[in-house]
Biopython code that builds the backbone (N, CA, C, O; Angstrom):
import numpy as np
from Bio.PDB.StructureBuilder import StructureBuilder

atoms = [
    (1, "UNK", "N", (0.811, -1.170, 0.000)),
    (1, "UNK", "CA", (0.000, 0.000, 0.000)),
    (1, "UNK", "C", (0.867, 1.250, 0.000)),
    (1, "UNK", "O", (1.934, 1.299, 0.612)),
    (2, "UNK", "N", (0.312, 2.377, -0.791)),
    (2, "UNK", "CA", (1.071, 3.293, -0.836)),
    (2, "UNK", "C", (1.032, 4.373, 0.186)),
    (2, "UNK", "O", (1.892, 5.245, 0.306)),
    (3, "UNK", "N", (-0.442, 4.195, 1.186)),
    (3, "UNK", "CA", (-0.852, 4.616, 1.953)),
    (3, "UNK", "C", (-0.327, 4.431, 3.295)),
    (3, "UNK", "O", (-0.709, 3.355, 3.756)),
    (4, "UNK", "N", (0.507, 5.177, 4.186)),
    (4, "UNK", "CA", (0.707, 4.951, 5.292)),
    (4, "UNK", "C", (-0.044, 6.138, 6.191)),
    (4, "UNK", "O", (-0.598, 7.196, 5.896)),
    (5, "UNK", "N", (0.256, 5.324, 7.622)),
    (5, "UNK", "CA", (-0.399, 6.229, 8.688)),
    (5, "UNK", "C", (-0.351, 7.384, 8.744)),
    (5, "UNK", "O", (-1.277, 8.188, 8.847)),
    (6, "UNK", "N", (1.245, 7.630, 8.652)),
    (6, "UNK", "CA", (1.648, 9.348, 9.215)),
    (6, "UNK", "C", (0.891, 9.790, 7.588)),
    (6, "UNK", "O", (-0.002, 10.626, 7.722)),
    (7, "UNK", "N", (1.095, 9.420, 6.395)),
    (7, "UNK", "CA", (0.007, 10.158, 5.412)),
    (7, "UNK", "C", (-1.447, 9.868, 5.947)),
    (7, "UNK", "O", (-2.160, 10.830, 5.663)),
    (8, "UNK", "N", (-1.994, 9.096, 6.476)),
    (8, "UNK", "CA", (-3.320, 9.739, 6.387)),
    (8, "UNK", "C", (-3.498, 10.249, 7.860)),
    (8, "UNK", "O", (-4.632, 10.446, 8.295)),
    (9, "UNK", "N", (-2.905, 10.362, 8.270)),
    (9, "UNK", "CA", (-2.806, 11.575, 9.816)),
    (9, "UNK", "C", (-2.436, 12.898, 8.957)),
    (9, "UNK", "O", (-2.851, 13.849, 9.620)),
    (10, "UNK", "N", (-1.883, 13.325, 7.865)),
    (10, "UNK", "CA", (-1.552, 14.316, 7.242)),
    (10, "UNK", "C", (-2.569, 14.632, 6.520)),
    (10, "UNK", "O", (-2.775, 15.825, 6.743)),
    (11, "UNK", "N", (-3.365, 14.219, 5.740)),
    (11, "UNK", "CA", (-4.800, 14.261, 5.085)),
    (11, "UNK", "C", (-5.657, 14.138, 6.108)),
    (11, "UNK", "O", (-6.586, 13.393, 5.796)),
    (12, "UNK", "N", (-5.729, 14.528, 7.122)),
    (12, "UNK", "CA", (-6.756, 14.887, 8.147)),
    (12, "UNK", "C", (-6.473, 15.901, 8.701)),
    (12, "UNK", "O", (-7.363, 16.736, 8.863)),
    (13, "UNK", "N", (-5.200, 16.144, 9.152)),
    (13, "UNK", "CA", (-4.640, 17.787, 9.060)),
    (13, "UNK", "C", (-5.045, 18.412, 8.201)),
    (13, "UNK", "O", (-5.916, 19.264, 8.383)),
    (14, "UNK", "N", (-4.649, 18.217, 7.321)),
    (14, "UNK", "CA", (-4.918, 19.078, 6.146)),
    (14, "UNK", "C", (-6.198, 19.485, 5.925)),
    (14, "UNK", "O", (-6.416, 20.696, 5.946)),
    (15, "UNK", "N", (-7.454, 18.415, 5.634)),
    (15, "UNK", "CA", (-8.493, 18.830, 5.671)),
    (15, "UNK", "C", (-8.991, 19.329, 6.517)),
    (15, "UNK", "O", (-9.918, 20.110, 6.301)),
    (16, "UNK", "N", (-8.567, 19.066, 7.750)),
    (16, "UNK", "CA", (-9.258, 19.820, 8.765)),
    (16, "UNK", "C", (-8.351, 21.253, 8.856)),
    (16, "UNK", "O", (-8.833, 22.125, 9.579)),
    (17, "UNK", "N", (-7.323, 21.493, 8.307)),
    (17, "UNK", "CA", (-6.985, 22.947, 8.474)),
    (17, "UNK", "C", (-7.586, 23.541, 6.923)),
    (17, "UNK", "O", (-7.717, 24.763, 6.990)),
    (18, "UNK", "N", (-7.866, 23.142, 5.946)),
    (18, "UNK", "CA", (-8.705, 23.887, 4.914)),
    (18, "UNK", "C", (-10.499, 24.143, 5.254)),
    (18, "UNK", "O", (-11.337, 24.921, 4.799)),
    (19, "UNK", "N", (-10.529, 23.011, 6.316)),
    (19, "UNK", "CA", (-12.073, 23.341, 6.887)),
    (19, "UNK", "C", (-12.051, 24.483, 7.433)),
    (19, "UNK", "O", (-12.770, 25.449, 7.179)),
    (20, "UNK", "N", (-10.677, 24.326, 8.692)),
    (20, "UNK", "CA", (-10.613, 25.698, 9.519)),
    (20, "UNK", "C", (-10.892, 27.334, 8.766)),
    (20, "UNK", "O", (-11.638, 28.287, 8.993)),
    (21, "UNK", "N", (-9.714, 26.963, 7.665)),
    (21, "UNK", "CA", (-9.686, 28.561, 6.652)),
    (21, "UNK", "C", (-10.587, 28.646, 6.069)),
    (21, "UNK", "O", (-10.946, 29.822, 6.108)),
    (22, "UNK", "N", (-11.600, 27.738, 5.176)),
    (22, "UNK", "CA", (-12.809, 27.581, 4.794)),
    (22, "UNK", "C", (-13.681, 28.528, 5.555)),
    (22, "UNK", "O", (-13.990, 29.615, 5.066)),
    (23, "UNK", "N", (-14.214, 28.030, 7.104)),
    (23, "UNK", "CA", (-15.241, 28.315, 8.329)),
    (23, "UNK", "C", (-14.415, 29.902, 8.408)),
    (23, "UNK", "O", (-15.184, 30.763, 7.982)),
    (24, "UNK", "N", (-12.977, 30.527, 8.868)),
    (24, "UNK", "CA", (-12.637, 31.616, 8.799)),
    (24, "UNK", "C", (-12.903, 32.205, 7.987)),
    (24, "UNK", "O", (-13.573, 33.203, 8.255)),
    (25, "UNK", "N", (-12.535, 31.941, 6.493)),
    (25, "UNK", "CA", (-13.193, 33.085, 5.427)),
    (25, "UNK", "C", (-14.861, 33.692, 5.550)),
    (25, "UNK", "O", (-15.280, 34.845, 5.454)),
    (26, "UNK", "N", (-15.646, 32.282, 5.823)),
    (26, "UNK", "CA", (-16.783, 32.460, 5.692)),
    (26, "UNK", "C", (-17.301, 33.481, 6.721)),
    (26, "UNK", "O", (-18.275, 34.208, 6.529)),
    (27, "UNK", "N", (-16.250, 33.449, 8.271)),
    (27, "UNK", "CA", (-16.645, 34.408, 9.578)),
    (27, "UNK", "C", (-16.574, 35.999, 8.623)),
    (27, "UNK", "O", (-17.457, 36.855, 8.563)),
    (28, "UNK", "N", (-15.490, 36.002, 8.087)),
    (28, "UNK", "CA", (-14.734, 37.406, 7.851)),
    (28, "UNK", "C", (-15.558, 37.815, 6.792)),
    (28, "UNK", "O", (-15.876, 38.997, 6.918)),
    (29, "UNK", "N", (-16.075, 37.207, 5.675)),
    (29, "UNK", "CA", (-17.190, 37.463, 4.682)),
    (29, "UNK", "C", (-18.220, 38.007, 5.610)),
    (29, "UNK", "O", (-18.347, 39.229, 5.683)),
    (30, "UNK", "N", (-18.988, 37.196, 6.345)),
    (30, "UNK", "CA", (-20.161, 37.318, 6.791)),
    (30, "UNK", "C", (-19.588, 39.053, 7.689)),
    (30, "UNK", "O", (-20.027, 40.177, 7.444)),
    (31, "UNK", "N", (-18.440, 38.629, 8.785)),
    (31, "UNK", "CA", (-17.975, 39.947, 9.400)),
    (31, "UNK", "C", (-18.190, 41.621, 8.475)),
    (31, "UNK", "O", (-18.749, 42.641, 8.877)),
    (32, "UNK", "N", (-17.557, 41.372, 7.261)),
    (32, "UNK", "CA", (-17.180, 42.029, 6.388)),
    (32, "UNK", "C", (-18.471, 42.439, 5.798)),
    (32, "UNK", "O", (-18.272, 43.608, 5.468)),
    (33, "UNK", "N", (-19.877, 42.079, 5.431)),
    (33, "UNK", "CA", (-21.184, 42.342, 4.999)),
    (33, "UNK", "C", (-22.182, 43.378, 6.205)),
    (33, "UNK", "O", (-23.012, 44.286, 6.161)),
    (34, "UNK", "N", (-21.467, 42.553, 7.217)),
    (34, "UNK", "CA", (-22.464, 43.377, 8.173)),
    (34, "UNK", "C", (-21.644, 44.573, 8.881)),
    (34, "UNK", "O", (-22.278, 45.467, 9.441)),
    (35, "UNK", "N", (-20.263, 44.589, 8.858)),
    (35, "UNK", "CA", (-19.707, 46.174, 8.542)),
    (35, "UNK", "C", (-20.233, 47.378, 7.483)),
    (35, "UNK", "O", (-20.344, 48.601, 7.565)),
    (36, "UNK", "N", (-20.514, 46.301, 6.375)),
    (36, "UNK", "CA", (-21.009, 47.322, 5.180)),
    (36, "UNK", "C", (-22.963, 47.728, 5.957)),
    (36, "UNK", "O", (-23.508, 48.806, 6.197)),
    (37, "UNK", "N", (-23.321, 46.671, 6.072)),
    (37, "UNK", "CA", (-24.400, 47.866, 6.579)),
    (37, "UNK", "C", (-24.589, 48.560, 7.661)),
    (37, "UNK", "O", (-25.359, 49.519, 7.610)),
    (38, "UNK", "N", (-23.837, 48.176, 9.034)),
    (38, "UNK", "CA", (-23.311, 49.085, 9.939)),
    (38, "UNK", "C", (-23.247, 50.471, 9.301)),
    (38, "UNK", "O", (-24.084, 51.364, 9.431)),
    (39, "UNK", "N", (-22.211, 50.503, 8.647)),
    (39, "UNK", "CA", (-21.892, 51.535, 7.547)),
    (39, "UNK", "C", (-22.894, 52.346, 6.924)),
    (39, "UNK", "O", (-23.065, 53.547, 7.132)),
    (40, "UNK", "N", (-23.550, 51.609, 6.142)),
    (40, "UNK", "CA", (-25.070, 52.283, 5.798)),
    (40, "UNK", "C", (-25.629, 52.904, 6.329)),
    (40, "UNK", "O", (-25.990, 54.038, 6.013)),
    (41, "UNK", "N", (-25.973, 51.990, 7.815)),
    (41, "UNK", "CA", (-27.213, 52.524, 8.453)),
    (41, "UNK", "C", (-26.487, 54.037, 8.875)),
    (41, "UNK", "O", (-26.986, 55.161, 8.814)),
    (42, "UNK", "N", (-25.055, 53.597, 9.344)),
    (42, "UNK", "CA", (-24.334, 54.852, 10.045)),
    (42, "UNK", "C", (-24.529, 56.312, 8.817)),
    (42, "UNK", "O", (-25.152, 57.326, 9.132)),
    (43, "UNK", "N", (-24.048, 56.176, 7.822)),
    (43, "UNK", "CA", (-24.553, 57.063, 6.865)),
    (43, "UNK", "C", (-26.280, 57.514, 6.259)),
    (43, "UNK", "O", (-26.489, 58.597, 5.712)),
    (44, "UNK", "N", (-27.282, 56.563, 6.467)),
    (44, "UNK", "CA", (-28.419, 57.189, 6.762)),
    (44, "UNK", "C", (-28.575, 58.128, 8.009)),
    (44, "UNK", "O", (-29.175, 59.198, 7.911)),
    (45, "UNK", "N", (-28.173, 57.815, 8.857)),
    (45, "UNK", "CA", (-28.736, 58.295, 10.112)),
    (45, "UNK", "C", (-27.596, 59.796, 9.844)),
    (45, "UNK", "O", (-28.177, 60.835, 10.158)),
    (46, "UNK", "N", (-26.472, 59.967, 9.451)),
    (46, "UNK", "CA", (-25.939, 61.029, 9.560)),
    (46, "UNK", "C", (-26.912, 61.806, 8.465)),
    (46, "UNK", "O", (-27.640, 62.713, 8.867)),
    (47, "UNK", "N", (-26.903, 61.498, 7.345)),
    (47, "UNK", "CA", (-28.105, 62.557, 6.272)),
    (47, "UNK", "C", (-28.937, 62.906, 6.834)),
    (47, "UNK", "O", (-29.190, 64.098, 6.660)),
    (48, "UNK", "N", (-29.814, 62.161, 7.782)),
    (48, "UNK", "CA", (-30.772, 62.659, 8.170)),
    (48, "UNK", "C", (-30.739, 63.575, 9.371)),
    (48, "UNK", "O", (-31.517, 64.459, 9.729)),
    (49, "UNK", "N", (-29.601, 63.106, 9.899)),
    (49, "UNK", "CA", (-29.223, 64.485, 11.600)),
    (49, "UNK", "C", (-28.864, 65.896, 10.525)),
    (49, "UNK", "O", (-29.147, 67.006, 10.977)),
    (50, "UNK", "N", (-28.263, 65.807, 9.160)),
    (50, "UNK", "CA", (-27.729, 66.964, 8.744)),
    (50, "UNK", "C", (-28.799, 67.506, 8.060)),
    (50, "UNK", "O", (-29.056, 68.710, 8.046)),
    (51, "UNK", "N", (-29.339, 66.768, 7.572)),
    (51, "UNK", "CA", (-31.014, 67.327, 6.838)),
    (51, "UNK", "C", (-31.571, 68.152, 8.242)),
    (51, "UNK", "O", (-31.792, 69.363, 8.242)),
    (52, "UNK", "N", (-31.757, 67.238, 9.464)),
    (52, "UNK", "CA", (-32.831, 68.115, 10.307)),
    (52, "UNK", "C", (-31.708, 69.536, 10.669)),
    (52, "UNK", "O", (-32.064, 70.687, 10.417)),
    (53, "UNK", "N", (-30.501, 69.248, 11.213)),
    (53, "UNK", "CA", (-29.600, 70.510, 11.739)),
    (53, "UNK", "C", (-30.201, 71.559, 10.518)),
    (53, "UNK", "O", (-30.799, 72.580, 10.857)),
    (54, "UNK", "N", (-29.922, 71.110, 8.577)),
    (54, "UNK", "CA", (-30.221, 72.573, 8.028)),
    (54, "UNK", "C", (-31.687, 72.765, 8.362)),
    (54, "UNK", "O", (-31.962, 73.959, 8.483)),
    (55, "UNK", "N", (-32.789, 71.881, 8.560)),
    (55, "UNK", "CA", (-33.949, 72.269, 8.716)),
    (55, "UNK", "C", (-34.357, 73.426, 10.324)),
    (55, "UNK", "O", (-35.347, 74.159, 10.348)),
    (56, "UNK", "N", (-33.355, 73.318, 11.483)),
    (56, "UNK", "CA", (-33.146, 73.996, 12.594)),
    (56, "UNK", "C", (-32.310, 74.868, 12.277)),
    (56, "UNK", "O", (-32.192, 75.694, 13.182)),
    (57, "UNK", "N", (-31.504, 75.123, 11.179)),
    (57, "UNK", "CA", (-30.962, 76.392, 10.911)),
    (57, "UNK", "C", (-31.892, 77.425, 9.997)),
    (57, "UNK", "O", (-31.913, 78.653, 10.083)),
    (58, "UNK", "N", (-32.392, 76.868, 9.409)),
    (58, "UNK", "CA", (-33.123, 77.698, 8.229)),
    (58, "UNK", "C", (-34.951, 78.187, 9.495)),
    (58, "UNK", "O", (-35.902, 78.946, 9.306)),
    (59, "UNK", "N", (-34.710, 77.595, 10.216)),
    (59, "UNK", "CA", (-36.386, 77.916, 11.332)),
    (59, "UNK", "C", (-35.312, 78.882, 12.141)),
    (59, "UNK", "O", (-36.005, 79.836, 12.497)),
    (60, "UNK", "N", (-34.182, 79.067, 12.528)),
    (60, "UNK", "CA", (-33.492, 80.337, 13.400)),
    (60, "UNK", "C", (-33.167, 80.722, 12.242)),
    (60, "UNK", "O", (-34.240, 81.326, 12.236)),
    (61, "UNK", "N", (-32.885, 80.877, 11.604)),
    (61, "UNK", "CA", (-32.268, 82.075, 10.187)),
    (61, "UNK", "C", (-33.644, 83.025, 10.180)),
    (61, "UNK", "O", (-33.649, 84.231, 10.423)),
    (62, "UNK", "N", (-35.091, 82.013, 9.769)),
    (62, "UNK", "CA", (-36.392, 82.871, 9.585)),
    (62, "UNK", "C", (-36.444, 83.371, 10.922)),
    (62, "UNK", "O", (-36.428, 84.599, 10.849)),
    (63, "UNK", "N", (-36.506, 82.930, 12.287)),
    (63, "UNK", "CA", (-36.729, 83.566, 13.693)),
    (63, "UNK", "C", (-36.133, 84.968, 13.825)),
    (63, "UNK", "O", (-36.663, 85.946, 14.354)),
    (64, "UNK", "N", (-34.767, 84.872, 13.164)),
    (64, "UNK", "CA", (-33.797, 85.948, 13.413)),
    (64, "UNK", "C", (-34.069, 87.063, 12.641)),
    (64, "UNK", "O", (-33.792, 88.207, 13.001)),
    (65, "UNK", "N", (-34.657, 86.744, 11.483)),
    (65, "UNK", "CA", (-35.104, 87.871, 10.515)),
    (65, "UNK", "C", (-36.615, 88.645, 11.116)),
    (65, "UNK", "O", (-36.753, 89.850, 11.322)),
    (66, "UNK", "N", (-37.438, 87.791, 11.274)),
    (66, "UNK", "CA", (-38.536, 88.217, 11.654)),
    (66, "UNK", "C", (-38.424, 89.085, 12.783)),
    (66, "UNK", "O", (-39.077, 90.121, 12.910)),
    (67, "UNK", "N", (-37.337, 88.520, 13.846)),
    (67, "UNK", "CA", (-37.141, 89.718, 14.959)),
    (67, "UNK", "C", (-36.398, 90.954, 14.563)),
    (67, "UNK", "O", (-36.769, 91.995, 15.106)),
    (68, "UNK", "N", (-35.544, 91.007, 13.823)),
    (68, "UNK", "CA", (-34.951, 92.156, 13.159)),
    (68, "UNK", "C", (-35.854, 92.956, 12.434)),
    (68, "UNK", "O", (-35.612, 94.145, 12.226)),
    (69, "UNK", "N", (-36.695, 92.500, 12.103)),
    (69, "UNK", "CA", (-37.746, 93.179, 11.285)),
    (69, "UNK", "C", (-39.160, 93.408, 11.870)),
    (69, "UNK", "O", (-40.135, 93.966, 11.368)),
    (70, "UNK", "N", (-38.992, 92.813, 13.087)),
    (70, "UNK", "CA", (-39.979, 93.322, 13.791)),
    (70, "UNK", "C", (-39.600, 94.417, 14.722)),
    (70, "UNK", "O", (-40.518, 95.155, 15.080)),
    (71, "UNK", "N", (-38.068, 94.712, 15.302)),
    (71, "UNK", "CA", (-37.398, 95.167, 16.164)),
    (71, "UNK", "C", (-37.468, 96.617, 14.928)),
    (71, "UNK", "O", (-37.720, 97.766, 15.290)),
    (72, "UNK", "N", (-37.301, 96.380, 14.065)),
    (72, "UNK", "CA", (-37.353, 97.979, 12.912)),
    (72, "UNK", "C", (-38.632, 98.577, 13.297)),
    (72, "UNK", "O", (-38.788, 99.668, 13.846)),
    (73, "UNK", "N", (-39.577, 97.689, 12.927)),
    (73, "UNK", "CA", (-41.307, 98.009, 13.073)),
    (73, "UNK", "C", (-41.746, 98.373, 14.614)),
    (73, "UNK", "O", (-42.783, 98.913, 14.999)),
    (74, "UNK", "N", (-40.940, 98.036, 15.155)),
    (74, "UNK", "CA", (-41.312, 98.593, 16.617)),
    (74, "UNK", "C", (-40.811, 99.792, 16.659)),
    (74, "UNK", "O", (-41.480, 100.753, 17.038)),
    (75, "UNK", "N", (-39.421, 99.894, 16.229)),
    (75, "UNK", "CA", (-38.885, 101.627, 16.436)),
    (75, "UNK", "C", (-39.577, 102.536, 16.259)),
    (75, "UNK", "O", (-39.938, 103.484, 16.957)),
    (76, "UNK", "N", (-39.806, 102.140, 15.036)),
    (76, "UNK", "CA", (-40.796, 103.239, 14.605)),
    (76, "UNK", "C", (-42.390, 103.126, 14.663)),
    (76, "UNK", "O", (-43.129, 104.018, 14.247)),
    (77, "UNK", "N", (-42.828, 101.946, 15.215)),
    (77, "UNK", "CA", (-44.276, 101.950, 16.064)),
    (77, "UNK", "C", (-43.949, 103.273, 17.105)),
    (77, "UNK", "O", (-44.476, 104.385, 17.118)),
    (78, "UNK", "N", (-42.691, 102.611, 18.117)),
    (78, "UNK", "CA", (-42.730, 103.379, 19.312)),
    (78, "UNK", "C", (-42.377, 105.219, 18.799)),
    (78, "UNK", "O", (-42.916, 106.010, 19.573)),
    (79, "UNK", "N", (-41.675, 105.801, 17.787)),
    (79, "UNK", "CA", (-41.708, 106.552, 17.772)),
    (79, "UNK", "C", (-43.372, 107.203, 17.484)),
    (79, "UNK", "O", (-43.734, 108.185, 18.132)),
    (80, "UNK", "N", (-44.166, 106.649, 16.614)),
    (80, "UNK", "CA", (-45.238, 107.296, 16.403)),
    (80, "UNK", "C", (-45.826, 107.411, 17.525)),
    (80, "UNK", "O", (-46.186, 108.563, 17.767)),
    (81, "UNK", "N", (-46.068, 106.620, 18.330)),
    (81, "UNK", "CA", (-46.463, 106.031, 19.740)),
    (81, "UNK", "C", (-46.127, 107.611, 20.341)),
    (81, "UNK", "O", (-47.004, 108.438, 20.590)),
    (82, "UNK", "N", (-44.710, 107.822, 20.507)),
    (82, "UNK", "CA", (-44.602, 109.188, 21.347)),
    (82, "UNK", "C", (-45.173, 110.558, 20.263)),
    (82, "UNK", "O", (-46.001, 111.387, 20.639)),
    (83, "UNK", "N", (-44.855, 110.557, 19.582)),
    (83, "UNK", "CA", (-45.124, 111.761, 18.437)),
    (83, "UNK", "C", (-46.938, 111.947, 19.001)),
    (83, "UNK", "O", (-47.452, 112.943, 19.510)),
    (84, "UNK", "N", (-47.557, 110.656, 18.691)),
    (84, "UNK", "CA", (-49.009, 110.881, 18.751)),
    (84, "UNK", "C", (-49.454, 111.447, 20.783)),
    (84, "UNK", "O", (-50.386, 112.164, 21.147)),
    (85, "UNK", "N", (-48.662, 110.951, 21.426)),
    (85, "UNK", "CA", (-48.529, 111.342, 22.884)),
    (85, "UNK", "C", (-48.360, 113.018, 23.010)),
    (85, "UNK", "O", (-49.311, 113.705, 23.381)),
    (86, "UNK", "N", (-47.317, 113.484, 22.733)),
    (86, "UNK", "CA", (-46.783, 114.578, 22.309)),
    (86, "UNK", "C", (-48.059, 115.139, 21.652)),
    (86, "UNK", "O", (-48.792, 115.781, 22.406)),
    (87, "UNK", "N", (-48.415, 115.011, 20.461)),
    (87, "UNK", "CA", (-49.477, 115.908, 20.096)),
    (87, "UNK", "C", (-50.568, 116.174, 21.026)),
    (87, "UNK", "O", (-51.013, 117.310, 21.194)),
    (88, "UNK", "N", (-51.062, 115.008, 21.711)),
    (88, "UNK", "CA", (-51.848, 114.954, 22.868)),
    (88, "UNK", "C", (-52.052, 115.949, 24.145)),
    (88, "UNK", "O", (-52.971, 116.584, 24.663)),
    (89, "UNK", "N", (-50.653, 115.714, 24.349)),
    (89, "UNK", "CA", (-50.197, 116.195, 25.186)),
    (89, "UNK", "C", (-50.469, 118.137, 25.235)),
    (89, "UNK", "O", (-51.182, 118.811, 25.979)),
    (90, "UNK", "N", (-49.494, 118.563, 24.031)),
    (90, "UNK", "CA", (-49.910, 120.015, 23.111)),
    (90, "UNK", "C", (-51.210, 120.634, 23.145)),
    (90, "UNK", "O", (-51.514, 121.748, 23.571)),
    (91, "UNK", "N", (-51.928, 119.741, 22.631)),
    (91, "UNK", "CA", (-53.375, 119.997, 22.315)),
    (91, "UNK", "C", (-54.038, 120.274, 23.731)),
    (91, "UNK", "O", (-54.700, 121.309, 23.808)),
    (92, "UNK", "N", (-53.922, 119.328, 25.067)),
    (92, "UNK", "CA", (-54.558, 119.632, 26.080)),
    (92, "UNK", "C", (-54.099, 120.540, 26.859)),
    (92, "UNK", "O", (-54.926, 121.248, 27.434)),
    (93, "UNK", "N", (-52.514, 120.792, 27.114)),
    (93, "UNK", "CA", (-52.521, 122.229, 27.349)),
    (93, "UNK", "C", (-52.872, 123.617, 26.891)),
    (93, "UNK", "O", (-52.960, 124.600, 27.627)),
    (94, "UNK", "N", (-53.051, 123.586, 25.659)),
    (94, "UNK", "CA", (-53.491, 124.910, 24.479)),
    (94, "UNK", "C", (-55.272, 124.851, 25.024)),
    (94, "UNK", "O", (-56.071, 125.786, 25.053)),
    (95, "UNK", "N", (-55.498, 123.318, 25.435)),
    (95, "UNK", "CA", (-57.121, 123.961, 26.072)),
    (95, "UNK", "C", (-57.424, 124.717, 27.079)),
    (95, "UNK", "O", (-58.071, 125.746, 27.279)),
    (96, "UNK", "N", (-56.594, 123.712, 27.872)),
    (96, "UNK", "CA", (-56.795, 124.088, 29.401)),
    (96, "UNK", "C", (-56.500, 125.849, 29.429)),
    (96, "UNK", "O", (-57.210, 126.707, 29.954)),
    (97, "UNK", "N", (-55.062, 126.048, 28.592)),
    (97, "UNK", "CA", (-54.938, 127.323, 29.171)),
    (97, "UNK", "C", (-55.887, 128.398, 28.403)),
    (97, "UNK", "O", (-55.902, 129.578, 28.752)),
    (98, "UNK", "N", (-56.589, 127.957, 27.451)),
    (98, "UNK", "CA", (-57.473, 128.793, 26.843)),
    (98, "UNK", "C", (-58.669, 129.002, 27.646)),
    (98, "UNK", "O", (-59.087, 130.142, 27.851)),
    (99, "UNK", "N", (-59.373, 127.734, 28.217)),
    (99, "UNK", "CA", (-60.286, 127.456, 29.020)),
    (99, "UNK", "C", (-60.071, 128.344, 30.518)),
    (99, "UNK", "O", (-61.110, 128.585, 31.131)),
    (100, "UNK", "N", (-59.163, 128.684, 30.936)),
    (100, "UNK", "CA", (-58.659, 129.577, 31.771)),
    (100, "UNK", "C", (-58.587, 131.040, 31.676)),
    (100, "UNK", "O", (-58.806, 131.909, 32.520)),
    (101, "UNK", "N", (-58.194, 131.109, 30.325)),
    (101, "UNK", "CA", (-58.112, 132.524, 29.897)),
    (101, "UNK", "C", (-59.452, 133.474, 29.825)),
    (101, "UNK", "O", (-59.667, 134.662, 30.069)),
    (102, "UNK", "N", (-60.369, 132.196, 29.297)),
    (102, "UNK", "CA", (-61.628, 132.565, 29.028)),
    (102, "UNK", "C", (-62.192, 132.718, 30.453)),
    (102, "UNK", "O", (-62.761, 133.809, 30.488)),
    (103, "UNK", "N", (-62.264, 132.209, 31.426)),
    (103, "UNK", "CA", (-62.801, 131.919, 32.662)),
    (103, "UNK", "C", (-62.429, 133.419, 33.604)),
    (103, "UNK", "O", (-63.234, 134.248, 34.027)),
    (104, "UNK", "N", (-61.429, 133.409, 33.692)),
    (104, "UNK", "CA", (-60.890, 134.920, 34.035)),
    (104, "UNK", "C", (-61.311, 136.007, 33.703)),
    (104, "UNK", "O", (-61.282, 136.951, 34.493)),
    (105, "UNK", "N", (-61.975, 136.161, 32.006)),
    (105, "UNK", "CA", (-62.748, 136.987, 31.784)),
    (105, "UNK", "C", (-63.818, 137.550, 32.079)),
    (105, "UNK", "O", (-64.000, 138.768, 32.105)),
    (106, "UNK", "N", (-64.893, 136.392, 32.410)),
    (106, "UNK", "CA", (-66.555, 136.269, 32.880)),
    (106, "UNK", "C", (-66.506, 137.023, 34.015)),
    (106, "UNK", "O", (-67.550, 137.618, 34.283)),
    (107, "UNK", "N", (-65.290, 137.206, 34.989)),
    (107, "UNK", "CA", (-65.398, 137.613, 35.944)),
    (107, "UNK", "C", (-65.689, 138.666, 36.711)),
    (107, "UNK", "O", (-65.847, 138.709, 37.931)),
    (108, "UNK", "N", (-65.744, 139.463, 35.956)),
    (108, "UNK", "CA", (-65.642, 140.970, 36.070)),
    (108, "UNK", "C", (-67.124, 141.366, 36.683)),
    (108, "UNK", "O", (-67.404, 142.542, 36.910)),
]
sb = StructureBuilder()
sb.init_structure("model")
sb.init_model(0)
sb.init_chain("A")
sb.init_seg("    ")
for serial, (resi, resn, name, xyz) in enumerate(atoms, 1):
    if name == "N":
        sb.init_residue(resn, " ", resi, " ")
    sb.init_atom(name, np.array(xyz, "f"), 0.0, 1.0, " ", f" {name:<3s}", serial, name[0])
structure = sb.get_structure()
């Protein structure tokens, strides 16, 4: 026979170390697939944090304008605000002291 022991103790090594690298490739494949969608998911989830961040920048960009432009519209609310006070104001002294002037007269 051409077959001896220590050869087929060597053909059982063997196969059983091509099983081994076999079962390893297959870990590191399988390893290697579910990195890639790790990966994925990790890159969905970032688009979508950067989608909402511009969607929370562009709602304070409009906040910030609207107060600037409301902060204009107030200035000049509040100036009319005093102007119309002021006239008020004018007008009821020019009565009173007329209303006085006149009163002083009757008196005689």
């Amino acid at each position: 026979m051409w077959y001896t022991e220590s050869m087929i103790a060597r053909d059982i090594l063997y196969y059983t170390l091509s099983l081994a690298v076999a079962a390893g490739l297959a870990m590191a494949i399988w390893f290697f697939v579910y990195m890639i969608r790790i990966m994925r998911s990790i890159q969905g989830l970032t688009e979508d944090f950067r989608h909402r961040l511009e969607t929370i920048d562009d709602i304070l960009r409009t906040i910030k304008e609207k107060l600037t432009s409301t902060h204009v519209q107030l200035g000049l609310l509040a100036e009319g605000v005093k102007q119309l006070i002021n006239m008020f104001q004018r007008r009821r002294s020019t009565r009173r002291s007329s209303t006085r002037a006149s009163n002083d007269g009757d008196d005689f």
